[in-house]
VOGU-3710 file (C-alpha; in Angstrom, 3 decimals, decimal comma):
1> xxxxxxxxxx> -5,098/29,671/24,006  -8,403/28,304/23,891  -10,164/25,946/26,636  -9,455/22,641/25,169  -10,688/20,894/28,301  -14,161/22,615/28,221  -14,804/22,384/25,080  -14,071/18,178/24,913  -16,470/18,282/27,679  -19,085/20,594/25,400
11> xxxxxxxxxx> -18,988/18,620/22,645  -19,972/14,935/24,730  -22,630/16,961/26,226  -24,020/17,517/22,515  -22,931/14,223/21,436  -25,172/12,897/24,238  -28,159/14,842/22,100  -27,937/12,652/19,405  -29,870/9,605/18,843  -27,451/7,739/16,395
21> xxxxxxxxxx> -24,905/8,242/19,074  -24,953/4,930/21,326  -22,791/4,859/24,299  -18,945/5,851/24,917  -16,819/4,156/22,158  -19,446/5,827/19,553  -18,936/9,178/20,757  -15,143/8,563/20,917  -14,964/7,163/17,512  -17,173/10,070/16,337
31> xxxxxxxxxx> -14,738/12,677/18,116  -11,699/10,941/16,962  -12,684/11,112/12,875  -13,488/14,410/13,090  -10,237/15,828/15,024  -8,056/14,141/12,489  -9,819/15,718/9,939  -8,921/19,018/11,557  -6,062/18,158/12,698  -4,823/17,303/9,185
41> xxxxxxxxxx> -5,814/20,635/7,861  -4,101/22,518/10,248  -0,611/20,659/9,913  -1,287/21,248/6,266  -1,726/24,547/6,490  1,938/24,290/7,627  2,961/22,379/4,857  1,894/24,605/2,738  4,116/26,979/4,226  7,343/24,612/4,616
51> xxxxxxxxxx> 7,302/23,169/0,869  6,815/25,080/-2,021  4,622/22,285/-4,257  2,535/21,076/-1,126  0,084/18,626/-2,843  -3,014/17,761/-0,902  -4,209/13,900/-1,224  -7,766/15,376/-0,148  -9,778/17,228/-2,958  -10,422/20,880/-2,697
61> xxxxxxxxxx> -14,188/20,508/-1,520  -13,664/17,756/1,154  -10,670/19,606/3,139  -11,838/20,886/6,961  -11,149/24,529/5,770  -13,589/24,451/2,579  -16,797/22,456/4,354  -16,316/22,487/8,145  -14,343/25,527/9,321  -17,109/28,588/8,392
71> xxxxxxxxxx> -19,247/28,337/11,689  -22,054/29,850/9,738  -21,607/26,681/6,908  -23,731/23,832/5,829  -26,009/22,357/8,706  -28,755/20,315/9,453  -30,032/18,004/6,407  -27,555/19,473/4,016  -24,392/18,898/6,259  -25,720/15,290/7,261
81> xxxxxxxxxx> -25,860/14,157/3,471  -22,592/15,636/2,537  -20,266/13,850/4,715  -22,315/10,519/4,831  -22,878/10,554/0,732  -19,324/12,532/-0,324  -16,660/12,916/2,372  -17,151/9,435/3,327  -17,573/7,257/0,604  -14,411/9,456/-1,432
91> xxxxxxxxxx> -12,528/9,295/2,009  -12,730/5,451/2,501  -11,999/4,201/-1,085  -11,635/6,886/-3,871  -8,714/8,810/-3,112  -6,085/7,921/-5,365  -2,707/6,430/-4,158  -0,938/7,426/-7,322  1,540/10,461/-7,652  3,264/12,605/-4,762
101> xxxxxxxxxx> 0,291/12,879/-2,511  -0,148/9,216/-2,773  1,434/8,238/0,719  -0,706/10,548/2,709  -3,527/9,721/0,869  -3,037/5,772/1,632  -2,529/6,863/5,201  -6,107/8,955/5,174  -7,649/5,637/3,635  -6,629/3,475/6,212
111> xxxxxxxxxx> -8,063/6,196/9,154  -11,435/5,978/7,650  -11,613/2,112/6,386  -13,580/1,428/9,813  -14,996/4,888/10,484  -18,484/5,966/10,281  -20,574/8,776/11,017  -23,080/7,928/13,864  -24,139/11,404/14,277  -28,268/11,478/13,212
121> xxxxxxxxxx> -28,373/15,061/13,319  -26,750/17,973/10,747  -27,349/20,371/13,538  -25,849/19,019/16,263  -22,836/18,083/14,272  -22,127/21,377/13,038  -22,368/22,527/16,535  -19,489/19,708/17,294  -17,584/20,923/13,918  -18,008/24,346/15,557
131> xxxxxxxxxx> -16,827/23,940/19,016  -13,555/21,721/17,346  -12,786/24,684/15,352  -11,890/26,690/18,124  -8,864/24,897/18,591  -5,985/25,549/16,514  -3,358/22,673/16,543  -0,623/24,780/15,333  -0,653/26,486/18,301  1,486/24,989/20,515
141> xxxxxxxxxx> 0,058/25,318/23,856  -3,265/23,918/22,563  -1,369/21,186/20,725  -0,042/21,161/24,237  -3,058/21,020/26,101  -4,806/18,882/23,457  -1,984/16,112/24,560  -3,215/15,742/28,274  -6,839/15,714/26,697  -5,733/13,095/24,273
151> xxxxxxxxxx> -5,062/10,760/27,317  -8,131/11,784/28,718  -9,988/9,979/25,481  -8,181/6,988/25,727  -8,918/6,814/30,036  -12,910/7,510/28,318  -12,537/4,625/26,025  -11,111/2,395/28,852  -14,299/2,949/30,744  -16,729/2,294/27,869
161> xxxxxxxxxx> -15,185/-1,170/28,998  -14,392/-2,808/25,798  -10,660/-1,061/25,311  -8,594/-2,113/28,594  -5,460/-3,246/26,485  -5,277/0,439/24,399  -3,584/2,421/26,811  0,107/1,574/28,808  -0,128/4,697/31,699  2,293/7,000/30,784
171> xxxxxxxxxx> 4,807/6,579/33,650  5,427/2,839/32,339  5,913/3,826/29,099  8,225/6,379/29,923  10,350/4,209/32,051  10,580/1,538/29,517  11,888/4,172/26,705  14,472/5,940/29,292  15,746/2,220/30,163  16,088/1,369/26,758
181> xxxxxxxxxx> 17,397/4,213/24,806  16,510/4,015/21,281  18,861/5,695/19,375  18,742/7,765/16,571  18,947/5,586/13,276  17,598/2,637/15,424  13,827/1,151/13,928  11,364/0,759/16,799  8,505/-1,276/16,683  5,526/-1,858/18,604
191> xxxxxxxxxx> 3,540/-5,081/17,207  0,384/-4,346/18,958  0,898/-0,335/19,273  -2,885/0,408/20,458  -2,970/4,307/20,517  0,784/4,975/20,184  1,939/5,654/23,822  5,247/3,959/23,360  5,345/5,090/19,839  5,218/8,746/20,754
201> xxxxxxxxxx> 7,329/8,227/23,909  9,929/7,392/21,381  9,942/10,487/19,310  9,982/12,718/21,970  12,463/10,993/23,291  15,083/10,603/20,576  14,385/14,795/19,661  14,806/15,264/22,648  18,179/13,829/23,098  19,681/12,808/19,171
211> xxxxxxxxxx> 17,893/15,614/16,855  20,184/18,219/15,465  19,530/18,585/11,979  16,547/17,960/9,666  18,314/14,810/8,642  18,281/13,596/11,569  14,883/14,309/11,988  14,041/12,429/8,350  15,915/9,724/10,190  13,355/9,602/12,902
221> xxxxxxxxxx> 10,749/9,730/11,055  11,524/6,653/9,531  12,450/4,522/12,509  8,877/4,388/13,684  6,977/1,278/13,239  3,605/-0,138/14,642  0,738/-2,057/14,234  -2,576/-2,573/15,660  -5,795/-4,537/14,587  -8,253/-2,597/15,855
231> xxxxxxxxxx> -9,852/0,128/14,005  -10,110/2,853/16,751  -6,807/2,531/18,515  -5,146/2,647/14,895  -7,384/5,983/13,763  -6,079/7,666/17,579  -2,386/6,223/17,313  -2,097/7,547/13,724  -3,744/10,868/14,819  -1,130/10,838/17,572
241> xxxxxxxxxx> 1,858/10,522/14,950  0,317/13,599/13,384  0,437/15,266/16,579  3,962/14,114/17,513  5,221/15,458/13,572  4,917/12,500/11,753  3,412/14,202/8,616  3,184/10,868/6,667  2,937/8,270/9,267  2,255/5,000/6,436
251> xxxxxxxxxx> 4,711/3,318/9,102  1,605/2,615/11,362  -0,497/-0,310/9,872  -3,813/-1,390/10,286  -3,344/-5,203/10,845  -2,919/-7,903/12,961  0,811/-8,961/13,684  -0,250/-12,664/14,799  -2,196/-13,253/11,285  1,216/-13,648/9,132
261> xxxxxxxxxx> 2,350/-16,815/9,526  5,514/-17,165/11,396  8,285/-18,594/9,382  7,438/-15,922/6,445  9,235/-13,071/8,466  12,141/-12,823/7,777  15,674/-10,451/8,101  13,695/-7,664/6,555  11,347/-8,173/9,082  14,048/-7,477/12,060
271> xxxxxxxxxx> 14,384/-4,411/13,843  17,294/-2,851/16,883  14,013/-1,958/19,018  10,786/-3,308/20,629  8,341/-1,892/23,168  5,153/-2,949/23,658  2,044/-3,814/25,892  0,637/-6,942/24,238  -3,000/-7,551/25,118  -2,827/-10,385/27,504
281> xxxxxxxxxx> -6,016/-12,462/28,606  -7,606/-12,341/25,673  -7,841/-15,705/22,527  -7,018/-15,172/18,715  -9,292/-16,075/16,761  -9,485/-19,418/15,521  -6,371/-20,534/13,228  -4,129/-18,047/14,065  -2,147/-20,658/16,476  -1,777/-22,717/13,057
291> xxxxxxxxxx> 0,525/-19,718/12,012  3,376/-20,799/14,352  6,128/-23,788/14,757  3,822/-26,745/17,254  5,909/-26,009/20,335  4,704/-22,056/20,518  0,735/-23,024/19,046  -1,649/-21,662/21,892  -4,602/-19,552/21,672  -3,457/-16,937/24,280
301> xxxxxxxxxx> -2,583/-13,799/22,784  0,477/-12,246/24,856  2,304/-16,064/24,736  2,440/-15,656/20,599  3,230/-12,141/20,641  5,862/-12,972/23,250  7,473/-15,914/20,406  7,203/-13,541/17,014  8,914/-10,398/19,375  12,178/-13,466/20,017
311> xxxxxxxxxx> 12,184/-13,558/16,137  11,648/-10,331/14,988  14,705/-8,785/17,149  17,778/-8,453/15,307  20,495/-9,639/17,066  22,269/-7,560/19,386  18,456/-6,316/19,340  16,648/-5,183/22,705  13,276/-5,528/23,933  10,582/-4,365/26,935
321> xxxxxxxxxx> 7,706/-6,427/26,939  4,721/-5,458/29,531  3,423/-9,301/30,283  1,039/-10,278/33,738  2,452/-13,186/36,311  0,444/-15,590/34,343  3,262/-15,626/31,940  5,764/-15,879/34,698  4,818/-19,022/36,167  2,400/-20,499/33,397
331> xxxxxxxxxx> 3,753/-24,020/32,185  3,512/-26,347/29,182  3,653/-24,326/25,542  4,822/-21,389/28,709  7,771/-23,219/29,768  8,823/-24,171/26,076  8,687/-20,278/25,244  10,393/-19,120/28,267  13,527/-21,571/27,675  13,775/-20,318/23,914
341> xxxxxxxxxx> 13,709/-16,325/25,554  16,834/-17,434/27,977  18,544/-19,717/25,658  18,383/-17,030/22,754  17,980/-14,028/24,641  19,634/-12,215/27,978  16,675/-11,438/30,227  18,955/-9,490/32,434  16,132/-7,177/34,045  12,678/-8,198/35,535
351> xxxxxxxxxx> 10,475/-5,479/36,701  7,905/-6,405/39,213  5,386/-4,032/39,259  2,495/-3,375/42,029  -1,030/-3,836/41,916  -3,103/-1,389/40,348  -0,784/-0,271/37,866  -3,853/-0,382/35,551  -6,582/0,169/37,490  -9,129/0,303/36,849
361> xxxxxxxxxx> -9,396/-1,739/34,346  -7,783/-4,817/35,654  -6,003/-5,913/38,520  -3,574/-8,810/37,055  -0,639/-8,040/38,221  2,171/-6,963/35,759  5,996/-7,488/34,960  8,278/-5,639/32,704  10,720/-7,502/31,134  14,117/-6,541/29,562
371> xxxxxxxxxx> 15,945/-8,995/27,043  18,853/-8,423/24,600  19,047/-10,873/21,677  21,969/-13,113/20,893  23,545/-14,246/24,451  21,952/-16,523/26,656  21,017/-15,492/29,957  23,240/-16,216/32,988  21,336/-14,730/35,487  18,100/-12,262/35,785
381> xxxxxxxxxx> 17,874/-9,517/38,305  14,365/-8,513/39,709  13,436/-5,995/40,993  10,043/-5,380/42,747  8,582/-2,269/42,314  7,375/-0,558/45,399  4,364/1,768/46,196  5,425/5,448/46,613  5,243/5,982/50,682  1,511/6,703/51,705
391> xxxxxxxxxx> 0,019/5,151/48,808  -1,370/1,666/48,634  -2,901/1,784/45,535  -3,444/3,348/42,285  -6,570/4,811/40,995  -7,741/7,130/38,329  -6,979/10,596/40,558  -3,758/8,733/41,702  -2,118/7,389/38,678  1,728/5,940/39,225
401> xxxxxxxxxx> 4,089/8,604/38,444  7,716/8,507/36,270  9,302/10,179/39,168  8,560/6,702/40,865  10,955/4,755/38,570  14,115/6,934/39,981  15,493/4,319/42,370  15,666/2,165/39,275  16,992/4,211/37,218  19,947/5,030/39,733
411> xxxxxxxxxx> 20,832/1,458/40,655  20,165/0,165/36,773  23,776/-0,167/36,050  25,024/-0,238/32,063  24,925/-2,702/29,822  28,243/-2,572/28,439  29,730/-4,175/31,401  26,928/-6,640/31,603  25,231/-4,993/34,510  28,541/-6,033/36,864
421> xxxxxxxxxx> 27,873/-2,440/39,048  24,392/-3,694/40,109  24,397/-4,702/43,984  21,343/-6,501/45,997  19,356/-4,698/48,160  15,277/-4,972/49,613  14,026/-4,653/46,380  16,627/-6,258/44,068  17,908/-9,502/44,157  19,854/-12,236/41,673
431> xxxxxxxxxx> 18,683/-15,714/40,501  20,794/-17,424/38,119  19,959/-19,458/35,209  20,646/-22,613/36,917  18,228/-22,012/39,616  15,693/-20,836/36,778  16,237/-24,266/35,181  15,969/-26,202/38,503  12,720/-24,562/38,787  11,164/-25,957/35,564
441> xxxxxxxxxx> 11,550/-22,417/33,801  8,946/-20,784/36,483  10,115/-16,912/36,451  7,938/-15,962/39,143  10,395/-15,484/41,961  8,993/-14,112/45,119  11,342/-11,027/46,972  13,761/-12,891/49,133  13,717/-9,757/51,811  10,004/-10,385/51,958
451> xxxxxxxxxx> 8,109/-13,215/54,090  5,362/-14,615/52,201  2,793/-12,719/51,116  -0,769/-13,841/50,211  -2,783/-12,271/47,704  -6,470/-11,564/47,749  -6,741/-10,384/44,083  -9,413/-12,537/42,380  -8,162/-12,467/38,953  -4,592/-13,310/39,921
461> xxxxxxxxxx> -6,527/-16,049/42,404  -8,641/-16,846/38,965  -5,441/-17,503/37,120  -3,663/-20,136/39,774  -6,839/-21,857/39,721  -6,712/-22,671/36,694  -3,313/-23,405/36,115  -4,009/-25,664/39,093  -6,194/-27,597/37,155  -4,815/-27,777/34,381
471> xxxxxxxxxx> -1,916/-29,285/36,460  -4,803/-32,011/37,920  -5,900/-32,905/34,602  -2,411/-33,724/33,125  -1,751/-35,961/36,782  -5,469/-37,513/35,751  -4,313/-38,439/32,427  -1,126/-39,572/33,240  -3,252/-42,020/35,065  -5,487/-43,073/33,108
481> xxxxxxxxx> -3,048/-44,253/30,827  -1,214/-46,182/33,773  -4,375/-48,378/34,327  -4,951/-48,718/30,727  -1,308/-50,288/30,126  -1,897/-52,442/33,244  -5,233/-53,399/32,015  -3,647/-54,559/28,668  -1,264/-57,046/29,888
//
């Protein structure tokens, strides 16, 4: 097995060498274009083996093996003008989508629509091609090892500061797949997949438990959906499929959920499954509110993901979202969305979870929430998550762990009798629907075995500011157009 660690860590050292290489998300997007490249030649090599008219959508001269893999190949000026004047340019638009390699071609095009080759120097990017061919992906322990290094990337691109949404830590995602149990034939979808996490959580969690036959595993293959906007995240998420033995993954789009209007998806559009992390915080661009029925219009991202996820579940259909307090107690175009979610949807299961979950990258405290389509609610259980003992926060070196989710996963219950086993405790407690309504649709309900806690955390502190002014300026409007009714008679 090679040293897949060391030689990540070789190649940013002579990344850092070259001057068309600017910062961290250049150097990732650079390392990520090339280890598909190599990645896809290795699981092809593979192929090649498994089927007996293997058809590569790549031509002869631009696959890894034929320009990249001879250490002692082109360099320097040579190397630099072949893959910015021939891989790239055939790579992005010229590969034809026709015939049997026509899928996996489409898929390649989409990887490389937004890619580009920063690296300045031939020289020092054969010595990168040269260090990433010592890694052999059809080895299993590296394809092992590569996975821990994989995360690694996407904790690199976190701290190049402009990819905080990308990456759901791996003990969240985890929990949320174990809790709800895709099964086998069951479509899963992730609307705003970033890298994959939840995406690849699934696979390995339906082979692990449903897979017996190479149907089955066609099966699987297909039930995978996802789609993300952003160019990077995409390239790494489809890069992941490849990884996880998607071989054809044209499942994972490059797109924007949010930009197809509303009322044009339809039953085709519905799946049994989703699971995702929507960015939260962040504002679509302009028009993309215009897509959606007036009561849901906003601008904030998570709110219209949060209306589209409602439709897109079939019924009997189940969902984890991943949404911050803001969403909990937010009101006006809030409220509205959170009635439609209990009158259409059983939001039997809140998870509270602690600060620092994603740390550190932001400290707005997060929720996980658990709805089945096609009953109303009747009552929500919460359940706050606590800190293992001896921690009181998570950091990099200290991430949150699955094993923590184990006292949830004991007292969870089973749907099927509609949760009827599940019993209060200091961390769980009941509110009905009634008191929900009482309370003007605000979901965020404190721990009852808890006295009142304040917080310190500034963006959380950020976020009731300004939904306490926004509450000011409706009361200021409200009287203004008292005095101007009194002033008209």
């Amino acid at each position: 097995m090679s040293n897949v660690s060391g030689i990540i860590k070789s190649i940013q050292d002579i990344m850092r060498k070259d001057v068309g290489v600017d910062g961290d998300a250049q150097r990732i997007s650079q390392l990520v274009w090339l280890f598909f490249l190599k990645i896809f030649d290795d699981r092809e090599q593979e192929l090649e083996l498994i089927e007996d008219d293997y058809q590569s959508p790549l031509p002869k001269h631009l696959r890894w093996r034929n320009w990249a893999q001879d250490p002692e190949g082109m360099t320097g000026d040579e190397l630099a003008d072949f893959v910015n004047l021939q891989l790239f340019p055939t790579l992005k638009d010229k590969l034809p989508l026709h015939g049997p390699a026509g899928k996996r071609a489409q898929v390649v095009r989409d990887v490389f629509e937004d890619a580009y080759n920063y690296m300045k120097s031939g020289t020092l990017l054969r010595q990168v091609i040269n260090k990433i061919g010592e890694i052999d992906f059809n080895n299993t322990a590296d394809r092992h090892t590569f996975g821990s290094i994989y995360e690694q990337i996407l904790k690199d691109l976190q701290s190049a500061g402009n990819a905080g949404e990308f990456y759901t830590p791996r003990a969240v995602t985890q929990f949320i797949v174990n809790r709800i149990d895709p099964q086998l034939s069951e479509t899963v979808l992730d609307p705003a997949c970033g890298t994959g996490g939840f995406l690849s959580c699934t696979i390995d969690h339906k082979r692990e438990r449903y897979v017996k036959t190479e149907q089955d595993e066609q099966t699987l293959q297909a039930s995978i959906r996802g789609v993300e906007k952003k160019a990077l995240p995409h390239m790494l998420c489809v890069t992941n499929m490849i990884l996880h033995g998607i071989d054809t993954p044209t499942n994972i789009r490059h797109d924007n959920t949010l930009s197809r209007p509303y009322k044009d998806y339809g039953n085709a559009d519905r799946v049994e499954v989703i699971i995702t992390n929507p960015p939260f915080g962040g504002m679509e661009e302009d028009g993309i509110e215009n897509n959606f029925p007036a009561q849901f219009r906003t601008r904030e991202t998570a709110d219209l993901f949060m209306a589209l996820i409602i439709k897109l579940l079939k019924d009997k259909g189940r969902a984890a979202v991943v949404l911050p307090d803001g969403f909990l107690f937010g009101e006006g175009m809030k409220t509205r969305l959170k009635e439609s979610l209990l009158t259409e949807c059983n939001l039997h299961t809140v998870v509270r979870l602690p600060n620092g979950v994603f740390n550190p990258y932001t400290g707005i405290k997060t929720n996980i929430l658990f709805f089945d389509k096609g009953t109303p609610t009747q009552t929500v259980w919460y359940y706050e998550h606590p800190y293992p003992e001896g921690v009181k926060s998570y950091n990099k070196t200290k991430p949150m762990r699955f094993e923590e989710f184990q006292t949830e996963i004991a007292w969870w219950g089973s749907a099927a009798d509609g949760y009827a086993r599940r019993q209060a405790t200091e961390r769980a407690w009941p509110v009905s629907i009634d008191d929900i309504k009482a309370r003007n649709y605000n979901l965020d309900i404190k721990n009852p075995h808890v006295g009142e806690q304040i917080s310190h955390d500034p963006e959380e502190l950020l976020q009731r500011y300004a939904q306490q002014q926004q509450e000011i300026g409706k009361v200021r409007d409200q009287l203004k157009a008292v005095l101007q009714e009194a002033l008209q008679r």
